[in-house]
C-alpha positions as MATLAB code, in Angstrom:
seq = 'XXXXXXXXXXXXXXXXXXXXXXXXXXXXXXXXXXXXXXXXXXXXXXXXXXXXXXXXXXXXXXXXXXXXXXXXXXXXXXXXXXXXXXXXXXXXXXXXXXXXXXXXXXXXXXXXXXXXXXXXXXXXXXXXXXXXXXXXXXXXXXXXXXXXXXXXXXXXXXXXXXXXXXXXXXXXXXXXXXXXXXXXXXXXXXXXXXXXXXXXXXXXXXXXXXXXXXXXXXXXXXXXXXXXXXXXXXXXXXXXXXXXXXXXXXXXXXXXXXXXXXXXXXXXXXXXXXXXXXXXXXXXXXXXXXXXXXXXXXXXXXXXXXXXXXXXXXXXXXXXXXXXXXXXXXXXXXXXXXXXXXXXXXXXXXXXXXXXXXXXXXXXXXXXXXXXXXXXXXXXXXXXXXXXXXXXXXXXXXXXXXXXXXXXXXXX';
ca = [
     183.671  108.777  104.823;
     183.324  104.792  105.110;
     180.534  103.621  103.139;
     179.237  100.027  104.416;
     176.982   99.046  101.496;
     174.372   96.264  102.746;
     175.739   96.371  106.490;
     173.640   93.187  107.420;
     176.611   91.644  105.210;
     178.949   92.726  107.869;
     176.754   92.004  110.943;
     176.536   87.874  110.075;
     179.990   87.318  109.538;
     182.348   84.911  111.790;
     183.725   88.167  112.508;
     180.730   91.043  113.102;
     181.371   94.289  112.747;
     181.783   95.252  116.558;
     181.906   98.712  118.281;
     185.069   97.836  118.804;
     186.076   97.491  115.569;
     184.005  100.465  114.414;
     185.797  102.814  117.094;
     189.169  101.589  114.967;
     187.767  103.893  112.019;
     187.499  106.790  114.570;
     190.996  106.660  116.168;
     192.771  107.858  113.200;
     193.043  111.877  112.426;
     190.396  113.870  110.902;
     186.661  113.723  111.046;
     185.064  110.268  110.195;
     182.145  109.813  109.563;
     180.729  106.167  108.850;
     177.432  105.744  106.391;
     175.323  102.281  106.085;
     172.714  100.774  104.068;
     170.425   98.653  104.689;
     167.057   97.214  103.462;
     164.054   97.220  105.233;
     163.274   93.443  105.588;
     167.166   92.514  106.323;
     166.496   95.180  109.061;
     163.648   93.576  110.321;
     165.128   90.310  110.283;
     168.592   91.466  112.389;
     166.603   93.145  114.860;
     164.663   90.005  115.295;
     165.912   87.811  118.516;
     167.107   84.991  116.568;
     170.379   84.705  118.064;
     171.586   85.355  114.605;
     173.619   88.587  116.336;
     176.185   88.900  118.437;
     175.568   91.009  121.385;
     177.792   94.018  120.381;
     176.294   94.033  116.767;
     172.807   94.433  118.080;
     174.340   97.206  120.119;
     175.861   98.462  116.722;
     172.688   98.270  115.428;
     170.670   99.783  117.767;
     173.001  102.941  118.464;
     172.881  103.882  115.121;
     170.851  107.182  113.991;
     168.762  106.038  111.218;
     166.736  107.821  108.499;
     164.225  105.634  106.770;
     163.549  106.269  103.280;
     160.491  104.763  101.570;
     158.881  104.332   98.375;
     157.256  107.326   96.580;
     154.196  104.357   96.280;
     153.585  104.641   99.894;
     152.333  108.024   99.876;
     149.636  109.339   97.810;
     151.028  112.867   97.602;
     154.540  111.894   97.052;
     153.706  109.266   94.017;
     151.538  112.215   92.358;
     154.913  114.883   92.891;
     156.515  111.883   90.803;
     154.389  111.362   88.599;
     154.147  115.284   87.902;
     158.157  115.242   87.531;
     158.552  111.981   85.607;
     155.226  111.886   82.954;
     156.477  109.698   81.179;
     157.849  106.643   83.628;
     154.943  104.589   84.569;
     154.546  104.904   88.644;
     151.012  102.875   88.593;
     152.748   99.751   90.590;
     156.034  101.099   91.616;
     157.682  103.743   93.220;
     159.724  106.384   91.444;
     163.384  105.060   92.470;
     162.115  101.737   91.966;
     161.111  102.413   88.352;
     164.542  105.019   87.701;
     166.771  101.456   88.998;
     164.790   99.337   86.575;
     164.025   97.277   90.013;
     159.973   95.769   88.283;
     162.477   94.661   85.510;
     165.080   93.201   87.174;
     162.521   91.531   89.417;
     160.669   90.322   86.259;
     164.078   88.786   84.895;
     164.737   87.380   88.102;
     161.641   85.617   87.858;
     161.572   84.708   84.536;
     164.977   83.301   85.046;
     164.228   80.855   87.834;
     161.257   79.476   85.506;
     164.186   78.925   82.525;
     162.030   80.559   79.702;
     163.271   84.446   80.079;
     164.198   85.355   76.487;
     165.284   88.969   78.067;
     168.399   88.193   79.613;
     170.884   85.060   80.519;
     169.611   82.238   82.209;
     170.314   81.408   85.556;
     170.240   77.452   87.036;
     170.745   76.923   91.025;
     173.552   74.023   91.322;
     172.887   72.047   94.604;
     175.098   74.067   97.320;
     179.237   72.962   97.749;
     178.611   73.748  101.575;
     175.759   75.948  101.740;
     177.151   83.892  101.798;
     177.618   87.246  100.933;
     177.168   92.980   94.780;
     176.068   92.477   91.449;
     172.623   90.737   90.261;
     172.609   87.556   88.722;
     172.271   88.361   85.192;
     172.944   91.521   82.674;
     169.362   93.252   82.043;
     169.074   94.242   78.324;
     166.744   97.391   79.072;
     167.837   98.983   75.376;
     170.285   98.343   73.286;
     173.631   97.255   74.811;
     176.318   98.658   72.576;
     179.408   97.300   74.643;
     177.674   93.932   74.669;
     177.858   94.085   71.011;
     180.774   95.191   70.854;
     182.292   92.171   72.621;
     180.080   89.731   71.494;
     181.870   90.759   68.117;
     185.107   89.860   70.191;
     184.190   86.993   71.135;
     183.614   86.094   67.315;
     187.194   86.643   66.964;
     188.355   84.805   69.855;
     186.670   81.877   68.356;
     188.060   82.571   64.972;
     191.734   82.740   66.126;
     191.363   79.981   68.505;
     189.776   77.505   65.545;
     193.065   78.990   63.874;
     195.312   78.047   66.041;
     193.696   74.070   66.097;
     195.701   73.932   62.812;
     199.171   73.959   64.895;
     200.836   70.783   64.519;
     202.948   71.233   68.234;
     201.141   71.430   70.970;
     203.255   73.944   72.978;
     202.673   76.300   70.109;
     198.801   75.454   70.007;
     198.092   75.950   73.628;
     200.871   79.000   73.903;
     198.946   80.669   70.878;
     195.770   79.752   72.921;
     196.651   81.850   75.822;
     198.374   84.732   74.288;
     194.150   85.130   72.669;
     192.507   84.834   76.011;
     195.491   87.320   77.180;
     194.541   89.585   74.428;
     191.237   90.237   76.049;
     192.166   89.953   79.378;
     194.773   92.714   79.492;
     192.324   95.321   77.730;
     189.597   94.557   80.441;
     191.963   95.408   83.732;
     192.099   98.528   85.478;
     195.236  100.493   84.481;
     197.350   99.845   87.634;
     197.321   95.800   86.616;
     199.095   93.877   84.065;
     198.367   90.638   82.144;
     201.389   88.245   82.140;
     201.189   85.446   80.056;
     203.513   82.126   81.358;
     205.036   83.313   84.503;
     205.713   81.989   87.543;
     205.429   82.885   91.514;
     207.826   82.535   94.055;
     207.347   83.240   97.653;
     209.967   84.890  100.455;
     210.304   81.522  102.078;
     211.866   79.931   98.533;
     208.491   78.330   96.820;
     207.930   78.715   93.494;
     204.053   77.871   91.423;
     204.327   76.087   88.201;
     203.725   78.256   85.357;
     200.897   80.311   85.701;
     198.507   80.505   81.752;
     197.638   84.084   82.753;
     199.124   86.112   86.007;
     197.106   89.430   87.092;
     200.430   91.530   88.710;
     200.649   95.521   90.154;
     202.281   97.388   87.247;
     204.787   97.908   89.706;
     206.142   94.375   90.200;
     210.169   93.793   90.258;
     210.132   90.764   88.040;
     212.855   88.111   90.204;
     213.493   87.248   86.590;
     212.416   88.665   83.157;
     213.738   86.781   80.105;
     212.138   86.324   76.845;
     208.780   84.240   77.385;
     209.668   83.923   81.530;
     209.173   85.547   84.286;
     209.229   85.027   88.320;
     206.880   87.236   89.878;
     206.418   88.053   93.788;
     203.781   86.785   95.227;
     203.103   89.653   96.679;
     202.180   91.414   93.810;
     200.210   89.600   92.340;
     196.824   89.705   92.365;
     195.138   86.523   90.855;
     195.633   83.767   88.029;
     193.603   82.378   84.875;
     194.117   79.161   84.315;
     193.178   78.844   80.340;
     191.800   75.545   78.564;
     191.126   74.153   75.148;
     188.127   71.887   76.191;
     187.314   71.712   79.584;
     185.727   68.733   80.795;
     185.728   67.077   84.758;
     189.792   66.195   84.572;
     191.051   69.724   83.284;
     188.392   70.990   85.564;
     190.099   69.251   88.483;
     193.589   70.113   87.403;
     193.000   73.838   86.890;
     191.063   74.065   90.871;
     194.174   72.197   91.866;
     196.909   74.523   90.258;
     194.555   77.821   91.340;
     193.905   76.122   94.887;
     198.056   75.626   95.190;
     198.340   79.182   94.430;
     196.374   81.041   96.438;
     197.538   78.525   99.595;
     201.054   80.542   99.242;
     201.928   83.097  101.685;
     202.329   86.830  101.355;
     204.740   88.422  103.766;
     206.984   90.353  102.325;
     205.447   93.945  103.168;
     206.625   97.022  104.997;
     204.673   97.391  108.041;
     202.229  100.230  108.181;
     202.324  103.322  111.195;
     200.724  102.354  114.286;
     199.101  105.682  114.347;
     197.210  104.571  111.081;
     194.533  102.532  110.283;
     196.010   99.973  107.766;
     194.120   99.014  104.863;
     192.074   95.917  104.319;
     189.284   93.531  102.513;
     186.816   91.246  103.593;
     187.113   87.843  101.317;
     185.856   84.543  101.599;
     184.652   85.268  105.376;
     187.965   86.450  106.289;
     189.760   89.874  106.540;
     193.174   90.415  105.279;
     195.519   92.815  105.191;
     196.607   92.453  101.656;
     194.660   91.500   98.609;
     193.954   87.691   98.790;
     194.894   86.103   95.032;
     192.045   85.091   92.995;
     191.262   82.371   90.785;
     189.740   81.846   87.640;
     189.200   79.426   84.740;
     188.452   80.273   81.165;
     187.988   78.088   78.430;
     187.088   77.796   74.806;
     184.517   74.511   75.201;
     183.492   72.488   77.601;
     181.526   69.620   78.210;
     177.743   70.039   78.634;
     177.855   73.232   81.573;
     175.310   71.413   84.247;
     177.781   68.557   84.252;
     180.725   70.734   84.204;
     178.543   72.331   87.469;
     177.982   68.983   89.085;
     182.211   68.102   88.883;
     182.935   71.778   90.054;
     180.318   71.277   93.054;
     181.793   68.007   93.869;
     185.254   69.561   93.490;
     184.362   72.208   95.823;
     182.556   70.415   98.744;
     184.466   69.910  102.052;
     187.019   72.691  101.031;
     186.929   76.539  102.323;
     185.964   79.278   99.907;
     189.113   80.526   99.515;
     190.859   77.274   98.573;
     188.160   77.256   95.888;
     188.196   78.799   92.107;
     186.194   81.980   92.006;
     184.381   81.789   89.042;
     184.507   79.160   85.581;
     183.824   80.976   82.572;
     182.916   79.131   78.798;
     182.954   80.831   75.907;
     179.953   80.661   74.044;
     178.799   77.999   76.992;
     178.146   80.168   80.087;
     179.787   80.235   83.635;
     179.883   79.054   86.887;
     180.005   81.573   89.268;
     178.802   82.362   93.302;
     176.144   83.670   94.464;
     173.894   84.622   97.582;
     171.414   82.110   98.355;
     169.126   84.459  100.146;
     168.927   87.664   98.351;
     170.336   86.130   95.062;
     173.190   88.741   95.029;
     176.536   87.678   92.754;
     179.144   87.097   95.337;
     182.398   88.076   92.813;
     184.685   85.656   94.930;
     183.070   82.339   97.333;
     182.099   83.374  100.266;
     180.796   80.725  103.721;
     177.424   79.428  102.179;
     177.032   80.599   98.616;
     175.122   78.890   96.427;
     176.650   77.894   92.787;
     174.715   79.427   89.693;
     175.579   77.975   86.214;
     174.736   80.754   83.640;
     174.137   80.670   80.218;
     174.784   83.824   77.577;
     171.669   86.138   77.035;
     170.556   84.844   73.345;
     172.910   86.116   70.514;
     175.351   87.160   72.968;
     178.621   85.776   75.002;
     179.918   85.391   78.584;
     182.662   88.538   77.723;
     180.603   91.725   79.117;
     180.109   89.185   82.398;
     183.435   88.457   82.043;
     184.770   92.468   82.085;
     182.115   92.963   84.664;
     183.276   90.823   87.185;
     187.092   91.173   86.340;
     186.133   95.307   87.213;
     184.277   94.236   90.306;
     187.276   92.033   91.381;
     189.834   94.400   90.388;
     188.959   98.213   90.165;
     190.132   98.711   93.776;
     192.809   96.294   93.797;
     196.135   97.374   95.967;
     199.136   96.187   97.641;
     201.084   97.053  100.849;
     204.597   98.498  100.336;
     206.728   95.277   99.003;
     210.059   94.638  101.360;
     212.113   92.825   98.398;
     215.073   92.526  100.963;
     212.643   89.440  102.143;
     213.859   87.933   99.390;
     217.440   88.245  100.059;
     217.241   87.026  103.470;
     218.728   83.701  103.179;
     221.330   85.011  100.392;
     224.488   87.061  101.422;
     224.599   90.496   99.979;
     228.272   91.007  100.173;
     231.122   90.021  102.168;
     232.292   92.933  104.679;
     235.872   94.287  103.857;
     236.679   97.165  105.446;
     235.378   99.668  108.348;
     235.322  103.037  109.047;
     234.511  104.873  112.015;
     234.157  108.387  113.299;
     237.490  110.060  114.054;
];
């Protein structure tokens, strides 16, 4: 079964899903079958003859068996089976899945947070738009009492106390080494089992090209290191899956140096797979308004202060206009500050990596609390279903010789 979540996010792409394409999920063996969702007013707005279609899409569309389902509120004898089933959720303005998703709180908090006086949640502030696309909500609803949030919020207390620690370090490899091995720390404990944290290690490419040290490399577990020696290693490109760049104080010029370093990163090439069967469908993901075949390398920026975070905003905007999403950083993250991250400008959806359009949303901590559950959030929604094509490592051998040929022997 293919799930399309949201499928007007695949219909207004600069490549729309397409019968074409669809019929690609249907040429492989076995029964597919291919479910979408889609909301009633983005459904009314496709079908409308904007021009905002392609012609196959609205074909797509239009082909597709539907089965509407609507809110327990819109029928009197539905809202009072409910009501009979649920006593004690309050149905008078809502329907029953509305009020089981929390949707009149989360709309509430949405509210309240584009006014800037929510107390219930973090606080979200529009930055004007890099260029002026496509989930997670904008903010962490505290509906009781959020014992993980706690729980890292008690984290982040340590963070803070081992990084005002490690101020006292007189050399300044040792201070900002010491620096990253705590933002590590946390890191590594946050990533889905099949990824490692690697602190200080570098990236080279099949072609020859190798990064400058990375702060923090996300790699498969199952990554040949080129080289592995105490405190270095070279890492495929291939397998890796995105960088952190780490800072002490992060104001507009470490700001610009860590989109620079991430930017040169994610501009190297990965091409060093096995080819998959013909007769199969090969895997992929839709990033940044493209589709690739492999798992595109991230970027990210964490730091332990920062200058005021609306002016940190308005030198990442002005960092970020005129380039394509995926040259950009996908999220900035503060501790104790806030973060910079992406978001939807239309249906106020996160976007976990740029995408052609988003809008830019500085966010402040919910009160008493930190960025870190936001943090482990998005590093999950990034992450959980991170893979990689079979790596050819002879690519890397290509321009070496492997041996010099000696002797020969053939059949009798």
């Amino acid at each position: 079964m293919v799930w399309l979540d949201d499928l007007d996010r695949f219909l207004t792409t600069a490549e729309p899903l397409t019968p074409a394409v669809l019929n690609l999920f249907f040429a492989r063996d076995g029964r597919t079958v291919v479910v979408a969702t889609l909301r009633r007013e983005a459904r009314n707005r496709l079908r409308a003859a904007t021009g905002e279609l392609t012609r196959d899409s609205r074909h797509l569309l239009e082909a597709a068996t539907t089965a509407e389902l609507g809110s327990t509120a819109e029928d009197p004898d539905e809202q009072s089976a409910a009501q009979a089933a649920y006593p004690d959720r309050p149905l008078e303005d809502a329907g029953l899945a509305e009020r089981l998703g929390y949707a009149p709180e989360l709309l509430s908090i949405y509210q309240d947070s584009k006014k800037h006086g929510t107390r219930r949640g973090p606080r979200l502030r529009h930055l004007p738009r890099p260029v002026t696309d496509a989930g997670l909500r904008p903010y962490i609803p505290v509906m009781e009492e959020n014992k993980l949030a706690g729980v890292l919020h008690s984290v982040a207390k340590r963070m803070r106390a081992d990084f005002e620690q490690s101020r006292g370090f007189k050399h300044n490899a040792s201070a900002g080494g010491s620096r990253e091995l705590i933002a590590h720390g946390f890191v590594d404990r946050q990533l889905p089992g099949h990824i490692k944290a690697i602190c200080g290690a570098e990236i080279a490419t099949a072609a020859g090209d190798v990064s400058p040290q990375c702060d923090i490399l996300l790699a498969d577990r199952s990554t040949p290191p080129l080289t592995h020696l105490e405190g270095y290693q070279v890492v495929p490109n291939e397998c890796v899956y995105g960088v952190i760049e780490v800072k002490t104080t992060l104001d507009g010029n470490e700001l610009a140096d860590a989109c620079e370093k991430i930017r040169k990163v994610k501009a190297m090439p990965k091409t060093a797979y096995f080819p998959y069967p013909t007769s199969g469908f090969p895997p992929h993901i839709r990033r940044y308004g493209k589709i690739y075949p492999y798992m595109p390398t991230v970027g990210m920026i964490f730091a332990f202060d920062s200058i005021n975070l609306d002016t940190l905003g308005d030198h990442f905007h002005k960092w970020c206009a005129g380039r394509e999403p995926h040259e950009r950083p996908d999220s900035v993250w503060v501790l104790g500050k806030g973060s910079l991250i992406w978001a939807d400008p239309v249906n106020g959806l996160i976007n976990v990596t740029p995408e052609q359009g988003s809008s830019l949303l500085a966010s402040d901590p919910p009160p008493n609390g930190d960025i870190l559950l936001s943090l482990a959030l998005n590093l999950n929604a990034l992450l959980a279903g991170a893979w990689i094509p079979p790596l050819r490592l002879l690519d890397y051998a290509r321009q070496h010789p492997l041996g010099v040929n000696r002797r020969t022997w053939t059949d009798a």
